[in-house]
C-alpha positions in Angstrom: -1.8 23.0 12.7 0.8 20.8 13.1 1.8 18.7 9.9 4.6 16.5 8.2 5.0 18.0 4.9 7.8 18.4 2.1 8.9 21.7 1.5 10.1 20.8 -2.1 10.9 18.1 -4.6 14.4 16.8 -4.2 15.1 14.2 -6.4 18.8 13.0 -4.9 18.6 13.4 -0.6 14.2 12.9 -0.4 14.8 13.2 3.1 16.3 17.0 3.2 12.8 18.7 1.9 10.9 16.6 4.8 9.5 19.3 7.5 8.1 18.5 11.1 6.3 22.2 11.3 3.1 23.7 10.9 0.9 24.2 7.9 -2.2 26.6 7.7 -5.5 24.8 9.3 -8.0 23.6 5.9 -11.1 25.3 5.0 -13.7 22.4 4.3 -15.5 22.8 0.8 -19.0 22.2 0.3 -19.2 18.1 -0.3 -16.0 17.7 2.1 -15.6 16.5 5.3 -12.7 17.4 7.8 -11.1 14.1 9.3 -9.3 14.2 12.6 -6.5 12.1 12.4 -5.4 9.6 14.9 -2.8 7.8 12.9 -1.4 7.6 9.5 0.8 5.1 7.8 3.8 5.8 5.7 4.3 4.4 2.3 6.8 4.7 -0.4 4.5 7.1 -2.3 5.6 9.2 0.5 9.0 8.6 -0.8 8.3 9.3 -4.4 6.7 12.8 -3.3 9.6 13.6 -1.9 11.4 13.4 -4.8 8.9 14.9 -7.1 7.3 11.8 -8.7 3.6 12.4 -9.4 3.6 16.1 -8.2 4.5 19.5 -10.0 6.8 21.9 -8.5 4.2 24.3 -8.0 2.3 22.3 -5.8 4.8 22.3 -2.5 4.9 22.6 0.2 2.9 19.6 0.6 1.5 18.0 3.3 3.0 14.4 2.9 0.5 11.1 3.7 -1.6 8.8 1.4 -4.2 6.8 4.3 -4.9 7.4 8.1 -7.7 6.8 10.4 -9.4 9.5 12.5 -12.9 10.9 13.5 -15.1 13.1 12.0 -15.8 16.2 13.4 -19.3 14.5 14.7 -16.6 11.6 16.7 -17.3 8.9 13.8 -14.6 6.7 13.3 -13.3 6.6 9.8 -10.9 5.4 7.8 -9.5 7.4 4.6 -10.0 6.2 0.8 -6.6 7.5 -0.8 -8.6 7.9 -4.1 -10.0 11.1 -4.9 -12.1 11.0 -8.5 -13.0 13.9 -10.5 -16.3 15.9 -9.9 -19.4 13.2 -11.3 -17.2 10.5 -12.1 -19.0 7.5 -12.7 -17.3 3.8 -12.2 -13.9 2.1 -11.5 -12.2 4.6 -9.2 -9.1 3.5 -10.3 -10.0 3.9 -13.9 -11.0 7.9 -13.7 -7.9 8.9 -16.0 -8.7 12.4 -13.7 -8.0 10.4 -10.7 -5.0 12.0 -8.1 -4.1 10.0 -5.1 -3.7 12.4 -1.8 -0.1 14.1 -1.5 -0.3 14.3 -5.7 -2.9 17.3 -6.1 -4.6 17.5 -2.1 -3.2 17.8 1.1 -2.3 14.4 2.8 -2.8 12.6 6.6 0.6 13.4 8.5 -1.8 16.9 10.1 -3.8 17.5 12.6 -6.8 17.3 9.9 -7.1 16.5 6.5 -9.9 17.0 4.6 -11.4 14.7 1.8 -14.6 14.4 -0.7 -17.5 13.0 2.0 -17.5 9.6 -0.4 -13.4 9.2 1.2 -14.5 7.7 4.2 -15.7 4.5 5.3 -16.6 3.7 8.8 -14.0 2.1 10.9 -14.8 -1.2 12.3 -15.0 -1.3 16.4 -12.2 -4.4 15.7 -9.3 -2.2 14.3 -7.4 0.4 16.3 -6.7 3.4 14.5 -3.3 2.9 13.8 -4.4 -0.7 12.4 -7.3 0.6 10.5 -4.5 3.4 9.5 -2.7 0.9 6.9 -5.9 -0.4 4.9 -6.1 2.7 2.7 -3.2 1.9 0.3 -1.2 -1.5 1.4 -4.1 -3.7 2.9 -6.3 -2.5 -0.3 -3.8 -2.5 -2.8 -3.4 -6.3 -1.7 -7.1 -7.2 -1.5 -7.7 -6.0 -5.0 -4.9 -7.5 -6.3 -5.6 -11.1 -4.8 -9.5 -10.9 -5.2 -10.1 -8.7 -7.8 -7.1 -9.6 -10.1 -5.7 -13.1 -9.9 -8.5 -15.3 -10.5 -7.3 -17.6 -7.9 -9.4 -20.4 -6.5 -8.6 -21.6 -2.9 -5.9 -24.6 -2.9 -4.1 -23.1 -5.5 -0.5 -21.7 -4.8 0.5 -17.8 -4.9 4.3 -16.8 -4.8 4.9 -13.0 -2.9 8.0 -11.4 -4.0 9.2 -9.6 -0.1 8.6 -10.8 2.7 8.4 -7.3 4.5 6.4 -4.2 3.2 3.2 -3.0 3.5 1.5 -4.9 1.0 3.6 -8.2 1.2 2.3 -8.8 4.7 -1.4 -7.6 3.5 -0.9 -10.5 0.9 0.5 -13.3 2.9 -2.4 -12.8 5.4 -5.0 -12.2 3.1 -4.4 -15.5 1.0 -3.7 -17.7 4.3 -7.3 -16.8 5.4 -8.7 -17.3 2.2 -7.2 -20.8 2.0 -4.6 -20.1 -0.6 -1.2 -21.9 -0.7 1.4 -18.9 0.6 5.1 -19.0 -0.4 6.6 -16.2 -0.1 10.8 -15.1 -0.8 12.9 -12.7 1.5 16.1 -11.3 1.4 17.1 -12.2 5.0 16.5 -14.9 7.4 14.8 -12.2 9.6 12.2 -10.9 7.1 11.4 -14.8 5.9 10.6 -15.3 9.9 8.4 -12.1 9.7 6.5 -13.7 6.8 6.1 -16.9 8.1 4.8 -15.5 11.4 1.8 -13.5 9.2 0.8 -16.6 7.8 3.0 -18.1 5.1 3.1 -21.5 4.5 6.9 -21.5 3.0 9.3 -18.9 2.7 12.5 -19.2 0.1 15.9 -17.1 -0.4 15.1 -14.3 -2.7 15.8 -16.2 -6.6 15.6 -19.4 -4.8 14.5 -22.1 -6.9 11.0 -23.7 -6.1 9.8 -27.1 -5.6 7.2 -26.7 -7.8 5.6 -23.8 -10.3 2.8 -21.7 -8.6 -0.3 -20.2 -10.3 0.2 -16.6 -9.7 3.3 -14.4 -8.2 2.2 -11.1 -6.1 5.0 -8.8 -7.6 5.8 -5.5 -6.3 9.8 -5.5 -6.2 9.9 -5.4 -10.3 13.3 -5.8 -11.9 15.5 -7.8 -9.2 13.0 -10.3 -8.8 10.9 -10.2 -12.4 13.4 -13.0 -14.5 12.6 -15.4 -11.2 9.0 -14.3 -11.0 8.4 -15.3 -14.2 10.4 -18.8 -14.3 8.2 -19.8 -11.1 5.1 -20.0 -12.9 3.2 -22.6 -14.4 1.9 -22.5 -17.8 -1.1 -20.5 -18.2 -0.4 -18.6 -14.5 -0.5 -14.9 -13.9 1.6 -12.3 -12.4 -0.3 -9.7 -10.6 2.0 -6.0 -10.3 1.4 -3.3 -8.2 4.6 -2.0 -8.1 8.7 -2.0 -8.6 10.5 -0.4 -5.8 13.7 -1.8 -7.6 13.2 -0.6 -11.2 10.8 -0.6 -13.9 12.5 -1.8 -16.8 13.0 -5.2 -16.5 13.6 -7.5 -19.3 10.0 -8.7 -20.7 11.2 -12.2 -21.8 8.7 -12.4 -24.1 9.7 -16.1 -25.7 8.8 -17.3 -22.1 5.3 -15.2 -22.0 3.9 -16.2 -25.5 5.0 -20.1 -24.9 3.8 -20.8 -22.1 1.1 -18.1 -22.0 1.3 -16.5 -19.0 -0.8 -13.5 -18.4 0.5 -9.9 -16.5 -1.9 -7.7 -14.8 -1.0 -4.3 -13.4 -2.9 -3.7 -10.3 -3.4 0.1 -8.6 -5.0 0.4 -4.9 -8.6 0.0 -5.0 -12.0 1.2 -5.2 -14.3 2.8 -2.6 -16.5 -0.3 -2.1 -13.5 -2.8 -1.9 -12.4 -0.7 0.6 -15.6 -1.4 2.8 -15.4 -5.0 1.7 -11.8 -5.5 2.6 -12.9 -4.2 6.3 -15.6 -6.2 6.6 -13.5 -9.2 5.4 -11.2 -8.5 8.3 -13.9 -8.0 10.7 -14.9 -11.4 9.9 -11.7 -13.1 10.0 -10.6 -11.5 13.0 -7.5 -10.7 10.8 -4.6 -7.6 12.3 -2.3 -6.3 10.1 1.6 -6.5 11.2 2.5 -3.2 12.2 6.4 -2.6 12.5 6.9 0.1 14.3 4.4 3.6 15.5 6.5 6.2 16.1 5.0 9.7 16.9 4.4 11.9 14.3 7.0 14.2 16.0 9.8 11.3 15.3 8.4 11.0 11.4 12.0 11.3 10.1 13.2 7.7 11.7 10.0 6.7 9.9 11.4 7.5 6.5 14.2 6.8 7.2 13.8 3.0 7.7 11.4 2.8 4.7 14.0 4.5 2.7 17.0 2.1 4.1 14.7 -1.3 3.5 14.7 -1.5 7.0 10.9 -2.4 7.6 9.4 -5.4 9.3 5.2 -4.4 8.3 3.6 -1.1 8.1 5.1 2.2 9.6 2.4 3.9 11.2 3.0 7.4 12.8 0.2 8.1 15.8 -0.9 11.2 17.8 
């Protein structure tokens, strides 16, 4: 079958072990269900394969792709849950210290077919397109949990989203303009703080920018450039909510700062199988699209990563068939 998959890890040029080939078809276990896919989205994970983050040499080739959207082999419309929990766990998915993510230990989207545990899909709402309902798996729920589940914020009260751009940003700034949130949001460029206001946000600010005022929680998922600012923008008492740190993970912690004024920092990881389901019917409700950047076929995947790995993205990448 046809398949987007890295031959090997290669920690300096990611983009030399990425193959547009073939891959042998999967055989479907008992308790597994075989997902035709009609779109995919890439995310940096995809990236951090590449290199060999998460994955042991052993395990290439591998079949690259955290979350698509497809049909069943019955022509129901589903959309993948990225979390795949060891055999009778019970409980947080996100908490099963056995948990892999596809692409780490299973074969990912960018096929033909993928095949996942039957509990990995959740039917797609008649509202999304596939290549919409393609970027909820890992941006749109990474988002949701951290906004809903995470931050204890009340509506009225102000959120800060470090990049105005990816996956996730976008998922946020939407996300907490429908839920009546107060959405500021920083950018690197005039044309990214545009894109951000377009999603929904109420202000946008130069990246390090001083504020007006303090906010109540910042969305982080740029890390070091952006953690001294992140945590001088908040008020006494507020929380930053991380999910990730494309620019480095070793920040200073400025601890003075965090005891003083007590702030509070919550890691965040994607998101269970319900809020999954909940997060779709949320959109179904709101009538709220995610901002797709570009959907290049999955014949033209190397542009694909090649933008994500140059910062040149303006919303989800989504490769469709």
């Amino acid at each position: 079958m046809f398949a987007v998959y890295a031959k090997e890890p290669n920690a300096d040029s990611p983009l030399d072990s990425l193959v547009v080939g073939e891959r042998p078809e999967p055989e479907v276990p008992e308790g597994w269900v075989r997902v035709h896919v009609k779109a995919a989205s890439l995310n940096m994970h995809d990236l951090w394969t590449l290199r060999g983050v998460g994955i042991k040499p052993e395990q290439f080739p591998m079949i690259l792709g955290c979350d698509g959207a497809g049909t069943l082999d019955d022509g129901s419309e589903v959309v993948i849950h990225a979390v795949v929990n060891a055999p009778g766990w019970q409980g947080d998915d996100t908490l099963d210290p056995k948990r892999t993510l596809l692409t780490e230990k299973h074969q990912g989207t960018f096929a033909d077919q993928v095949i996942v545990p039957a509990r990995n899909v959740v039917p797609k709402p008649a509202g999304l397109s596939f290549a919409e309902a393609a970027t909820m798996g890992t941006a749109w729920l990474t988002a949701y949990r951290m906004l809903f589940v995470k931050s204890g914020l009340r509506p009225g009260q102000t959120m800060l989203v470090q990049g105005a751009s990816g996956g996730v940003s976008t998922a946020l700034i939407a996300l907490g303009r429908a839920a009546g949130f107060r959405v500021w949001v920083t950018g690197r460029s005039e044309e990214k703080r545009a894109l951000a206001e377009t999603v929904g946000a109420h202000r946008t600010f130069e990246t390090g920018a001083r504020l007006p005022e303090r906010v109540d929680a910042v969305f982080e998922t740029v890390g070091k450039a952006t953690w001294a600012h992140t945590l001088k923008s908040l008020k006494p008492g507020g929380i930053v909510v991380v999910s990730g740190s494309t620019s480095g993970p070793d920040p200073s912690a400025d601890l003075q700062r965090v005891f003083f004024l007590q702030l509070r920092i919550a890691g965040s990881t994607m998101g269970t199988r319900d809020e999954l389901a909940d997060l779709l019917s949320y959109l179904d409700l709101k009538g709220i699209k995610p901002q797709i950047g570009s959907e290049p076929a999955f014949e033209d995947a190397a542009e694909g990563f090649r933008a994500m790995l140059d910062g040149e993205t303006a919303g989800k990448i989504v490769f469709t068939r």
